[in-house]
C-alpha positions in Angstrom: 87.1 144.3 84.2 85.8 145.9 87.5 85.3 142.0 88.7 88.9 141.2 88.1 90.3 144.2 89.7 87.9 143.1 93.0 89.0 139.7 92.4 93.1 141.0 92.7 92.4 143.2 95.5 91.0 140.0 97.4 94.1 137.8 96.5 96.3 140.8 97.3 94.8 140.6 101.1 95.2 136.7 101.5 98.4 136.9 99.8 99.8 140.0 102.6 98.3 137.4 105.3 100.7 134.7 104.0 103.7 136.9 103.5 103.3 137.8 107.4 102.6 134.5 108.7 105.6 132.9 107.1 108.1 136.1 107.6 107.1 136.1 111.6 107.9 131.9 111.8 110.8 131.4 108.8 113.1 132.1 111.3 117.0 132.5 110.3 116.8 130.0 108.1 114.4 131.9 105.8 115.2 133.4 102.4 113.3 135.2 99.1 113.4 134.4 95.6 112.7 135.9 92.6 111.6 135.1 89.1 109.7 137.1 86.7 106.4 135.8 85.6 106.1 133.9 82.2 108.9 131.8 82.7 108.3 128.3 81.0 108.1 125.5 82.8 111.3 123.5 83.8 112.7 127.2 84.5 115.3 127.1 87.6 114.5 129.1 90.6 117.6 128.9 92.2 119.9 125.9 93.6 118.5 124.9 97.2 120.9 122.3 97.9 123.7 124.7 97.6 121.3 127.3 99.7 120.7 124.7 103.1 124.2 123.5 103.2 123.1 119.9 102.2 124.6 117.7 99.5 122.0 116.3 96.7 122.3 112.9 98.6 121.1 114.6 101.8 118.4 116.3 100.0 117.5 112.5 98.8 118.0 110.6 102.3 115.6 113.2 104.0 113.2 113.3 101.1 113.0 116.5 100.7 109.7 118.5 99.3 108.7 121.9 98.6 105.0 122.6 99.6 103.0 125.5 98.5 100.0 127.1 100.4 97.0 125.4 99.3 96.8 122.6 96.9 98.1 123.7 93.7 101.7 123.1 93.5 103.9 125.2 92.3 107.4 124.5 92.7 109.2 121.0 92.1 112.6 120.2 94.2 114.8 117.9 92.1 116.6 115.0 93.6 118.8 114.9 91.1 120.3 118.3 91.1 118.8 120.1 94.1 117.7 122.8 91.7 114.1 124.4 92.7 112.0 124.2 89.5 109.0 125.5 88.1 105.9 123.2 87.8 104.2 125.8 85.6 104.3 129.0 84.4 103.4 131.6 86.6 101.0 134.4 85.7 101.8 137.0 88.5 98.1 138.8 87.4 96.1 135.5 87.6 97.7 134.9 91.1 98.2 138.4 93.4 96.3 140.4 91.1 96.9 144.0 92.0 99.0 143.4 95.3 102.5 144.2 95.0 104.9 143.1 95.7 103.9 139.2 94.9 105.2 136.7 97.3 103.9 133.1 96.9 105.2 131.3 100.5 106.4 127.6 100.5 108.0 125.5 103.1 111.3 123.3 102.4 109.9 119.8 104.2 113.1 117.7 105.9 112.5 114.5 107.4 114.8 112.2 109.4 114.8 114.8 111.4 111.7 116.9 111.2 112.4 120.1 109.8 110.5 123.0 108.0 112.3 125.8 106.2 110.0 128.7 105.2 110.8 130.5 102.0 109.3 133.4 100.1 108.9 133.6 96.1 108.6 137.3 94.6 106.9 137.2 91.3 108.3 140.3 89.2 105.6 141.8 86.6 106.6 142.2 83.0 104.6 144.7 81.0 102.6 142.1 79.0 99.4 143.6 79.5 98.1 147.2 77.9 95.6 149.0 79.5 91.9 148.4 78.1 88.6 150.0 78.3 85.3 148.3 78.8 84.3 150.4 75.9 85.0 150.9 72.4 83.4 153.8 72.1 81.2 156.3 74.8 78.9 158.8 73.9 78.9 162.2 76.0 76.2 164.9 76.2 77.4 168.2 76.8 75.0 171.3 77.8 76.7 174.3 75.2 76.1 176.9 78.6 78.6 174.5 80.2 81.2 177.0 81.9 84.8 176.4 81.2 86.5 174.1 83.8 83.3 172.3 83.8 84.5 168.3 85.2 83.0 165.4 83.4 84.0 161.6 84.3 85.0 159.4 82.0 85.0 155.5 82.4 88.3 154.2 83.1 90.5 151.9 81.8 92.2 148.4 83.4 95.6 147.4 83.3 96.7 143.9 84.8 100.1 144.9 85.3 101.4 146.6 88.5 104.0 149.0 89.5 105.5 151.2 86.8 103.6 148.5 84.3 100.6 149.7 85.3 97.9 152.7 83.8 99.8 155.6 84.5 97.9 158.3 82.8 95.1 159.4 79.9 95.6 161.8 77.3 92.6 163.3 75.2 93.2 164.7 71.2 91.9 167.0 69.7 92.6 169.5 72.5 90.5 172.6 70.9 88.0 172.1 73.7 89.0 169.7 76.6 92.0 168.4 78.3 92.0 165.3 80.0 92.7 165.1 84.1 93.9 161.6 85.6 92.2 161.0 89.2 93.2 158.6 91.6 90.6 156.0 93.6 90.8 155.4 97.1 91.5 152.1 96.0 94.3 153.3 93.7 92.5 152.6 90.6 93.1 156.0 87.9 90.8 157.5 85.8 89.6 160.2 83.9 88.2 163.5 84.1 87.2 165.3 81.0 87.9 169.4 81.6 86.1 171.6 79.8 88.5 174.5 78.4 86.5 176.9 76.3 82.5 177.6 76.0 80.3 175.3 73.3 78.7 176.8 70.8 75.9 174.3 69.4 75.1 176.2 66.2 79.0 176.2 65.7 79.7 172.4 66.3 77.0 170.1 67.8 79.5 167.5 68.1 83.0 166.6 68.9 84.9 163.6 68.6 87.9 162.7 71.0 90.3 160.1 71.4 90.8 158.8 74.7 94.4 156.9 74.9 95.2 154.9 78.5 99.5 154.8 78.5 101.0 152.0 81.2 104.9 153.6 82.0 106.4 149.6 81.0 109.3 149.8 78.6 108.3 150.1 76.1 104.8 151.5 77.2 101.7 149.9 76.2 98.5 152.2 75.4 94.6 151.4 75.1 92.3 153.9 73.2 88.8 154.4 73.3 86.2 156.6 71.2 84.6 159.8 73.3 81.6 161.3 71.2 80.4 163.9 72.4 76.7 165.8 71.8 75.9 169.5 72.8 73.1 169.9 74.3 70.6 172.7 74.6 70.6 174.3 77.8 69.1 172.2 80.6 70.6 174.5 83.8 69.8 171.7 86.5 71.3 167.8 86.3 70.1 165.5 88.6 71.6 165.1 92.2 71.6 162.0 94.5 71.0 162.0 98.0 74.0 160.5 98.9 77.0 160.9 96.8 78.4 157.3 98.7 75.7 154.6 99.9 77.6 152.1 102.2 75.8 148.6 102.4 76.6 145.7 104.4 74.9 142.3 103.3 75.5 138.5 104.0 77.2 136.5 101.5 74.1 133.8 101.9 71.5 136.5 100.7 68.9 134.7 98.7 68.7 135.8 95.6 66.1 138.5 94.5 66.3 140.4 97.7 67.0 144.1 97.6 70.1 145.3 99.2 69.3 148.8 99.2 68.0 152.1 97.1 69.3 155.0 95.8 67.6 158.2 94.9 67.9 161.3 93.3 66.0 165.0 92.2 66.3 167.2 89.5 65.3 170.6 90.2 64.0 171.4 86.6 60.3 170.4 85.3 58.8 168.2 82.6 61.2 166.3 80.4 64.4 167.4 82.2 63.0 166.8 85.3 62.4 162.4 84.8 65.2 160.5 86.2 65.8 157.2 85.7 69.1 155.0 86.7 71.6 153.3 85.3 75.1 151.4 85.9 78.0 153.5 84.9 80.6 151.7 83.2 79.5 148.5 85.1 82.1 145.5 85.0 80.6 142.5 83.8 80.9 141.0 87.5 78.1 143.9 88.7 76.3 143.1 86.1 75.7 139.9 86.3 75.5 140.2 90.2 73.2 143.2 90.7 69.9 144.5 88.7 69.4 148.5 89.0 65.7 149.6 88.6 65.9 152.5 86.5 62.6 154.0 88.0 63.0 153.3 92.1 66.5 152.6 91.9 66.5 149.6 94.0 69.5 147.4 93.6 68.5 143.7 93.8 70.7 140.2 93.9 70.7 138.2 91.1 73.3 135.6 92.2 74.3 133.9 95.1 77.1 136.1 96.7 80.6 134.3 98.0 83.4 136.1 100.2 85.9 133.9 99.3 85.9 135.1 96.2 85.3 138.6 96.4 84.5 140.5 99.4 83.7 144.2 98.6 81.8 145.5 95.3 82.1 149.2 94.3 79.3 150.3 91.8 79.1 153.6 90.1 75.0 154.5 89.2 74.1 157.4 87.1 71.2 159.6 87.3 70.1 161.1 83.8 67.0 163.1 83.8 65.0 163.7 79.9 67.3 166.5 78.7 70.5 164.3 78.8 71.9 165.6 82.3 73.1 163.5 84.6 74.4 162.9 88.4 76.8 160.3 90.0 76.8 157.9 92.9 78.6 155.6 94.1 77.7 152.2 96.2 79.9 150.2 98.7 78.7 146.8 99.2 80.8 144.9 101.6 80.0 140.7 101.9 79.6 139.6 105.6 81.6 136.2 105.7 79.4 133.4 107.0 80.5 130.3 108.0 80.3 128.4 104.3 83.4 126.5 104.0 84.5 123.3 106.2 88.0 123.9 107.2 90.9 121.8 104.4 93.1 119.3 105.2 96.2 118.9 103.1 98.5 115.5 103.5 102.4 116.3 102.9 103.4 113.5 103.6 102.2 110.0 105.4 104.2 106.9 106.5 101.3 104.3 107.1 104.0 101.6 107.7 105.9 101.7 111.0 108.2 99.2 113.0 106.7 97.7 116.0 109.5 98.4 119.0 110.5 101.3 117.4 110.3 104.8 119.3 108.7 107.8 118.2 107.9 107.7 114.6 106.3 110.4 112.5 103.1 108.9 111.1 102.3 112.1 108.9 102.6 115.7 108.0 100.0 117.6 107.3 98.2 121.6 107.0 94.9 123.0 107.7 93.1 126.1 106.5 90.2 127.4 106.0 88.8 129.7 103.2 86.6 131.7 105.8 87.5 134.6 108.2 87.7 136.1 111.5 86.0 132.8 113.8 84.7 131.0 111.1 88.4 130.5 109.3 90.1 129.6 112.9 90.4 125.8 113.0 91.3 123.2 116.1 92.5 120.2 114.6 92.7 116.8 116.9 93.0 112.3 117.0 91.7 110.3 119.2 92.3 110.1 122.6 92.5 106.2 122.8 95.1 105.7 120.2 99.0 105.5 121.2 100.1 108.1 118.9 99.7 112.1 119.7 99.0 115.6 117.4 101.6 118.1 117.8 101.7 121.5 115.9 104.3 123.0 114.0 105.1 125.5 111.8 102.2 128.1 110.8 99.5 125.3 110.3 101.0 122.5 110.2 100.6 119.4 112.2 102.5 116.4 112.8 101.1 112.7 114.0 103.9 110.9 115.8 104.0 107.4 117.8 103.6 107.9 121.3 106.6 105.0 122.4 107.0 101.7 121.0 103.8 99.5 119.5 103.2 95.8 119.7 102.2 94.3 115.9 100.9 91.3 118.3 98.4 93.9 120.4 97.3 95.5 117.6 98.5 95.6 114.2 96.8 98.0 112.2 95.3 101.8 113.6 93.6 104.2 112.5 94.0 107.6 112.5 90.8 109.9 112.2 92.2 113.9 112.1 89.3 115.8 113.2 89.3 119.5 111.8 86.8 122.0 113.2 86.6 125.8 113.1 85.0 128.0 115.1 81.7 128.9 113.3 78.6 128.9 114.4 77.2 126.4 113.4 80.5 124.8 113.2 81.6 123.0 110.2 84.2 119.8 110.4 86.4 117.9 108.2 87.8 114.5 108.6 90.2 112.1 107.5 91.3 108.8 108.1 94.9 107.5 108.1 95.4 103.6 108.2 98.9 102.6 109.6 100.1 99.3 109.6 103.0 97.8 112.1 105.4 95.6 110.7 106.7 92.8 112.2 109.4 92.0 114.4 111.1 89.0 115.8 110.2 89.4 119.1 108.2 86.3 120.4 109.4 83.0 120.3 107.6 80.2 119.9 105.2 78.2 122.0 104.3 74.6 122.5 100.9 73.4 123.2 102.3 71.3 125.9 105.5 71.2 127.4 106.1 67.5 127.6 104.4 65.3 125.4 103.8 61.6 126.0 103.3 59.4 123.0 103.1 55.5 122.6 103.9 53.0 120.2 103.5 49.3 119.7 106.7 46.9 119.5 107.0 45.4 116.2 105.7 48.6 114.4 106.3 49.0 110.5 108.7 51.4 109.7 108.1 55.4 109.2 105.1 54.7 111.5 103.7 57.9 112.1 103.4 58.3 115.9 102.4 61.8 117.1 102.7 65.6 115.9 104.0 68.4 118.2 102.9 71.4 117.7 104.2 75.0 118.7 102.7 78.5 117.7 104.0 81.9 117.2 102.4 85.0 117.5 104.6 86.9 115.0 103.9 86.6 111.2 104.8 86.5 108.0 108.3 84.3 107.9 108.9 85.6 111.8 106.0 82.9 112.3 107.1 80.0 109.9 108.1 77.5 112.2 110.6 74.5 111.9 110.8 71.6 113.9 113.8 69.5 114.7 115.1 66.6 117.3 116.9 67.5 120.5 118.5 64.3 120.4 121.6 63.4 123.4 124.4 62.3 122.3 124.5 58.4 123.4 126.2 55.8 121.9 124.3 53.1 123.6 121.0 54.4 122.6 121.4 56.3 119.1 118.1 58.2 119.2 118.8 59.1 115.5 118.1 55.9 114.1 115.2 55.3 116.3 113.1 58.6 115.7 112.5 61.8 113.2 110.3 64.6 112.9 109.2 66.5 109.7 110.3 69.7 110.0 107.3 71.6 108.3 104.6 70.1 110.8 106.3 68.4 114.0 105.1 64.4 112.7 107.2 62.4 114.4 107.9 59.1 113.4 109.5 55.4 114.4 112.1 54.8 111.7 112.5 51.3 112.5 110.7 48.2 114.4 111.0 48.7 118.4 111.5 45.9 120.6 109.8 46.2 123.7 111.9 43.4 125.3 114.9 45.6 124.1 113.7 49.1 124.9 110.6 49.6 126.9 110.7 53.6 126.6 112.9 56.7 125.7 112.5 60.4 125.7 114.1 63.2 124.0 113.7 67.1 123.5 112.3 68.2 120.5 112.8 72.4 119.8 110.8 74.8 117.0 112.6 77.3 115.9 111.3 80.6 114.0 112.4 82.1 110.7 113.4 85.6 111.7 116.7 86.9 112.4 117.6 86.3 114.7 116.4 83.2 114.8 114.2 82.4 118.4 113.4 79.2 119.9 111.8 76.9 122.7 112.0 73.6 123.3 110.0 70.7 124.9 110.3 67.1 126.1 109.1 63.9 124.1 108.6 60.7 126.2 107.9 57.3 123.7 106.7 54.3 125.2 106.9 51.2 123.8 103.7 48.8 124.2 104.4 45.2 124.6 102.6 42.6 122.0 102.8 39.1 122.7 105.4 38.0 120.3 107.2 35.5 122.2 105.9 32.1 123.0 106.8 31.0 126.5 110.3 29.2 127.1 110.5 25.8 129.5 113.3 26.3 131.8 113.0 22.5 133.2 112.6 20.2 132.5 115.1 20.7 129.0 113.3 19.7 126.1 116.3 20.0 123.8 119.0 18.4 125.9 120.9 15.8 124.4 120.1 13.3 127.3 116.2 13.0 128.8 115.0 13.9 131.9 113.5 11.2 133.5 111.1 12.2 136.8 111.6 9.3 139.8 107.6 8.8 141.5 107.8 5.8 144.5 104.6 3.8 144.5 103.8 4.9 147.7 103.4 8.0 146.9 100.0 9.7 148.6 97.6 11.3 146.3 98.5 15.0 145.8 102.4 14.1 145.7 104.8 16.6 143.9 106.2 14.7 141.4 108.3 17.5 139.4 107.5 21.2 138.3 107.4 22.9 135.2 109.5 26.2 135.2 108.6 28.1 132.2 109.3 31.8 131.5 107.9 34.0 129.1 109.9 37.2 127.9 106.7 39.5 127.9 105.2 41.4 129.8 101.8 42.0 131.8 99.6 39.6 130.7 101.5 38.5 128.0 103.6 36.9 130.4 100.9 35.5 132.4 101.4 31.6 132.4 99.3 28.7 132.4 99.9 24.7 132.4 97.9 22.6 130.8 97.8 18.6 130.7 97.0 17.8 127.3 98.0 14.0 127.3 99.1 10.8 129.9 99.9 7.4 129.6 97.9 7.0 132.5 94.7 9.4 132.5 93.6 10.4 135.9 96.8 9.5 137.3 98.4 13.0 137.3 97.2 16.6 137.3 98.7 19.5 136.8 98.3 22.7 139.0 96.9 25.8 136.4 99.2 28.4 137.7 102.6 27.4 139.4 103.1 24.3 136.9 103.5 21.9 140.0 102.5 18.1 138.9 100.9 15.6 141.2 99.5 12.8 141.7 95.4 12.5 141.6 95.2 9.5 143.2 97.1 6.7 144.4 99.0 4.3 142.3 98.3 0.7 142.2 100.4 -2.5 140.6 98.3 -2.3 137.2 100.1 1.4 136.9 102.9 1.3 134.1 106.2 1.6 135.1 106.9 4.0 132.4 104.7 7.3 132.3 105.2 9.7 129.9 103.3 13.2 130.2 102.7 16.0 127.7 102.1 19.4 128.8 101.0 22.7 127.6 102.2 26.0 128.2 100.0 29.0 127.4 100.1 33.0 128.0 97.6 34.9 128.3 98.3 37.1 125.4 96.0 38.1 122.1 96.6 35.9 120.1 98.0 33.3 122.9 101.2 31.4 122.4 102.3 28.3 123.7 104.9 25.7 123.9 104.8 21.7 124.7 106.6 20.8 127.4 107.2 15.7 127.3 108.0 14.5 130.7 109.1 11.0 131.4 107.8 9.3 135.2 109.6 6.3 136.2 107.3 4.3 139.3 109.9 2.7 141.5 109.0 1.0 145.0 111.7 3.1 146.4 114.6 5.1 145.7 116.6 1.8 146.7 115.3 0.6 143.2 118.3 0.9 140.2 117.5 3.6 137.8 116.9 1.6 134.5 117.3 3.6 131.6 113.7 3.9 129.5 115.3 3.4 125.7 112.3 4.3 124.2 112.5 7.4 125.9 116.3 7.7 125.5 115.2 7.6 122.0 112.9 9.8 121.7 114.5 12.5 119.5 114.2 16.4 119.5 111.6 18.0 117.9 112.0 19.4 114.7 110.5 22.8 114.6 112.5 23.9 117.4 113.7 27.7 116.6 117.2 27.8 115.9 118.1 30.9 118.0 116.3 28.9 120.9 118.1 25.8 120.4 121.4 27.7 120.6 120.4 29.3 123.7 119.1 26.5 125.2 122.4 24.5 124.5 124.8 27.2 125.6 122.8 27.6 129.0 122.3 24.0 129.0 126.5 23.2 129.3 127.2 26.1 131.6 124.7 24.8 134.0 125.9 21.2 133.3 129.6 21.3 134.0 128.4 23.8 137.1 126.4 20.9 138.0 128.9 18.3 137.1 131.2 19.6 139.1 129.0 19.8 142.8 128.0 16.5 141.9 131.8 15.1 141.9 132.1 17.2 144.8 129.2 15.6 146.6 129.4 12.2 145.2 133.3 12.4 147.0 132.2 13.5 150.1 129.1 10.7 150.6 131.4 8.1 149.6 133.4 8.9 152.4 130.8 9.2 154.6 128.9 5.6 153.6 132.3 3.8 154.0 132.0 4.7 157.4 128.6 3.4 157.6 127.0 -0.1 158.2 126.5 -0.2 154.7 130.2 -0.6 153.7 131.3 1.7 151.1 129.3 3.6 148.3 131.2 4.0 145.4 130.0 6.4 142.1 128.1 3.3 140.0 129.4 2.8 136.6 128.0 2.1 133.4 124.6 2.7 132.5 123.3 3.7 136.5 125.3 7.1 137.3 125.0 9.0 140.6 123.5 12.1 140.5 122.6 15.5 141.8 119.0 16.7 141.2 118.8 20.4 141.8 115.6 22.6 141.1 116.1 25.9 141.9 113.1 28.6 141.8 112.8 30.0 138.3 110.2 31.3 136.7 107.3 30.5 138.4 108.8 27.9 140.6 108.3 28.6 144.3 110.9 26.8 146.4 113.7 25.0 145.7 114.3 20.9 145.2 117.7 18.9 145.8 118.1 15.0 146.0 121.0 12.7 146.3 120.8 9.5 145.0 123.7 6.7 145.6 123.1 3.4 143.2 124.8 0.4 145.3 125.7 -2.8 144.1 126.1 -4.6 140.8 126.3 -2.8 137.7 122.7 -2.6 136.5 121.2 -4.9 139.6 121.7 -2.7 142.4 118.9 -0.6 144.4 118.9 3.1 144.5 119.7 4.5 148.3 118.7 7.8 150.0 121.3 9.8 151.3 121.2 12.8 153.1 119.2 15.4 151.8 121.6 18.7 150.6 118.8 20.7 151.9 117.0 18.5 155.4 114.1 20.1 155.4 113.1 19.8 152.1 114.5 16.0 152.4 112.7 15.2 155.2 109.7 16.1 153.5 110.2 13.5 150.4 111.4 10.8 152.9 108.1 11.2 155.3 105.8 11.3 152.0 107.9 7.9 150.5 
């Protein structure tokens, strides 16, 4: 019992701390409660919604808590009702023990703002304890010489309660002999002193039996009794006397055990028997006893288990001093614990927000209290974060402590921190506690995305298949989650003459891009078009870059013979004098090849001759001459067949049949060559061609048609004029004609002759007018 009551005494001092720390910072806004103890659980305190001046959906949107000291909980705030419940029942005994009044302190926690609202709880004591002794029965010893108003002490009794609940008094019956007087403790304790009233008379009654009764003053009072049996002694004139009626000892909670704290002594004046003394607990709690060890012969006190302030601080024992005839004398010992520095300061989390918006501006990270079970030094605590972290420690209420963002954070810096609180106190040596918050910073859209490149060239060969993959873009973003998830699209102008759409797409998960159809190089050689990624955050950011395609040529078209016309309804029939000199320019071969590079590189090629060796044909401009001179076993009638080839992979090529007609001089009549007349186009020629070929072929001829009238007109006039007589346009088979070559293709100048055919129809000699072009004419005339 004696352990409890220390046990109360210790929570009643904590408690008194708390009741002045939270009445000097509860401020205005501060108020007390009651309830009396016992009440079930569930049991309303009182409505604290109603109380702040808040609605029950405030009390919600600011999440409101009620935090008790320490880390039991006793108090629940509902939500629902913004009633203050109990979490448990509250035994006002187990928690203040003797103190009174009993205040537990809590805070009211508001966030969205901060806010703390201190509050005091007074738990009322009910009489639902009656006093008890810590013995059934005690057995006195009473010297019959005792003188009247002799005092003898009595071992008290306990009551749990407080206040007007508590022991009040002690009564004593019979009263023939003794009355009972209650006695006060410095520590407000009460017990009882037995008073002798009238002399003993052994040989009349050598014992007495008394009832001891304890009363509390509850309503209705309670009452604990005990048996007091009492023997009269024979007369032993001197009880033993300590030294000291109060020893005072001072020891360190971390004592080891076995040690001796200190000794008491006492005499007895009489001799033999009544003179031994030996020493014993009186009316020792079962705390002392299992804490101390009296030797009853030295009276050393010794430690039998390890001693904690925390849990009690201050142990007062009563020892008694009985010598052989039954006398005895009292003493009592103080033993105050020194506090050493045993317990690492105690970190309690009320609340943690380990998610926080990057951008965002200050942002409480977490709430939380320190204490420490220790005193004086050893129970003052410094709390602290690291330095190189953006967020910052500031105190609040009593001890409390809040960790807030110190200005916006980047996700893409860093995305995840933490938070080591460091808690110290001031011991020596000094003990710390630590704990680690992770915080995590969400995501915003705040970065857009990036391409690896901000113009991208890609390539493609003409005549591709279609859906022919042809590159991938690629753009990053240094957001996450769907703030990241990129998708791509086409940038595409708006150009009726070049609709991009059907030309190109791009998947939108990975950037492929891809030809849709077969490109002609010939057609379109390249194009370019912006391409953008776009993020899936909202808003929505994006970027953009440029795309250039260019189309590579293939050698898909064979080359095309501008002259002479291999299709044309009437042959071409090349006029060579026999006089010619060996290296003389009979006629060139204009070919064209719609490639490119060295696709479109020509080269001629004399695959077959009526005459072999008679004709050669230069590689490179197509220009055929003569390889030597020509001679009267020549046939009149040559016929040449030539070979065009690019220099493409695979090559391509196309035939080119030209007709030579040897004639002594350009006086000679034209004759018509029937076999050649004859000769008939070739089959395989490609339609497409052919109707190209035909349509170019009667624009150029009624172009030519018509100079020639014009011409032929104007050198008829002129010959009439002449010697000659008159030159008329022949008739017939033997037309007059214009030859014009102009530089095509790979033709390097230009050739113009006028012929005139005189005389009878089919019998006359050809005759060389003026040249169109004299230079040129000249030439011919010097070489014939």
């Amino acid at each position: 019992m004696e352990a409890r009551e220390e046990r109360f005494l210790k929570q009643r001092q904590v408690l008194l701390l708390f009741v002045f720390l939270g009445g000097s910072l509860a401020g205005s806004m501060s108020r007390r409660y009651s309830v009396a103890e016992e009440k079930e659980k569930g049991f309303v305190i009182a409505n604290l919604a109603t109380d702040l001046g808040l609605s029950i959906e405030e009390l919600a949107e600011r999440r409101a808590q009620a935090i008790s000291k320490g880390n039991i909980q006793y108090f629940q705030l509902s939500h629902q009702t913004g009633d203050l419940l109990l979490v448990e029942k509250l035994d006002r005994e187990d928690l203040c023990g003797s103190t009174e009044p009993c205040v537990l302190h809590f805070q009211i926690l508001l966030h969205d703002p901060l806010q703390f609202i201190t509050n005091e709880l007074e738990v009322i004591d009910v009489n639902d304890h009656a006093p008890e002794f810590f013995e059934n029965a005690m057995q006195l010893k009473v010297l019959e010489n005792s003188m009247p108003g002799t005092v003898i002490p009595l071992g008290n009794a306990v009551d749990l309660d407080v206040g007007r609940n508590g022991l009040q008094n002690y009564t004593v019956s019979p009263t023939s002999h003794f009355h009972v007087h209650t006695r006060r403790r410095r520590d407000g304790r009460k017990y009882p002193e037995l008073v002798l009233d009238r002399a003993l008379d052994r040989e009349e009654q050598s014992e007495i039996s008394l009832t001891l009764t304890a009363l509390d003053g509850g309503s209705p009072p309670r009452s604990g009794t005990t048996q007091v049996h009492i023997l009269v002694l024979d007369t032993n004139d001197n009880a033993p006397e300590f030294t000291q009626s109060l020893y005072e000892v001072q020891i360190l909670e971390k004592s080891p055990i076995g040690s001796v704290i200190t000794t008491v002594s006492a005499s007895d004046l009489d001799t033999g028997n009544f003179g031994a003394i030996s020493y014993v607990f009186f009316h020792a709690s079962e705390e002392i006893l299992e804490t101390f060890r009296l030797n009853s012969s030295t009276g050393n006190i010794q430690l039998l288990k390890g001693l904690d302030y925390e849990a009690i601080n201050t142990y007062e024992v009563d020892i008694e001093a009985k010598d052989g005839g039954g006398l005895s004398g009292k003493c009592t010992v103080i033993v105050q614990i020194l506090d050493v520095n045993d317990n690492p300061p105690e970190l309690t989390l009320s609340s943690v927000n380990s998610l926080i918006p990057e951008n965002s501006a200050e942002t409480v990270v977490a709430v939380f209290s320190v204490s420490d079970l220790d005193s004086g030094d050893n129970g003052r605590v410094t709390c602290s974060i690291q330095n190189d972290l953006p967020f910052i420690l500031k105190p609040s209420v009593e001890n409390f402590y809040t960790i807030a963002s110190e200005g916006a954070l980047d996700r893409e810096i860093r995305a995840e921190y933490n938070i080591t609180i460091t808690v110290s106190d001031l011991g020596t040596p000094r003990l710390t506690t630590q704990h680690t918050i992770t915080v995590q910073v969400s995501d915003l859209n705040d970065n857009a995305p990036a391409f690896t490149q901000t113009s991208y060239t890609m390539s493609v060969r003409e005549n591709n298949s279609p859906a022919l993959h042809i590159g991938t873009i690629s753009a990053t973003d240094s957001d996450s989650g769907s703030n990241a998830h990129i998708t791509y699209s086409l940038l595409l102008p708006h150009d009726p003459e070049l609709p991009l759409s059907s030309l190109i797409s791009i998947n939108a998960d990975n950037g492929q891009l891809f030809a849709l159809r077969a490109l002609d190089y010939e057609a379109l050689q390249a194009f370019e078009f912006h391409v953008g990624a776009t993020d899936g955050g909202s808003p929505a950011l994006s970027s953009q870059a440029l795309v250039s395609v260019v189309v590579l040529d293939d050698n898909d078209n064979a080359p095309f013979v501008l002259y002479p016309l291999q299709n044309a309804s009437a042959p071409c029939t090349e006029l060579l004098p026999r006089a010619a000199e060996t290296g003389y320019l009979v006629t060139k071969v204009v070919a064209v090849d719609r490639d490119s590079g060295q696709n479109a590189w020509l080269s001629f090629q004399l695959l077959k001759s009526t005459e072999p060796g008679l004709f050669s044909v230069w590689a490179h401009n197509g220009e055929v001459r003569t390889a030597r001179l020509l001679s009267e076993r020549d046939m009149l009638k040559q016929k040449l067949l030539l070979l065009v080839k690019d220099n493409g992979d695979p090559p391509r090529s196309a035939s080119v049949t030209l007709n030579v007609l040897l004639v002594d001089g350009f006086s000679q009549p034209y004759l018509p060559l029937p076999e050649v007349a004859r000769d008939s186009v070739q089959n395989d020629v490609d339609l497409l061609t052919l109707y190209l070929v035909i349509a170019l072929a009667s624009v150029s001829s009624l172009f030519l048609l018509s100079v020639l009238l014009f011409v032929g007109v104007r050198l008829c006039r002129r010959a009439r004029a002449a010697s000659m007589g008159g030159c008329s346009v022949p008739e017939g088979h033997f037309p007059g004609h214009l030859v014009d070559v102009s530089g095509m293709g790979t033709l390097s100048q230009s050739y113009q002759y006028e012929v005139c055919l005189t005389g009878d129809a089919g019998t006359g000699e050809f005759k060389l007018l003026n040249p169109v072009i004299p230079n040129l004419f000249l030439e011919e005339s010097e070489r014939s």
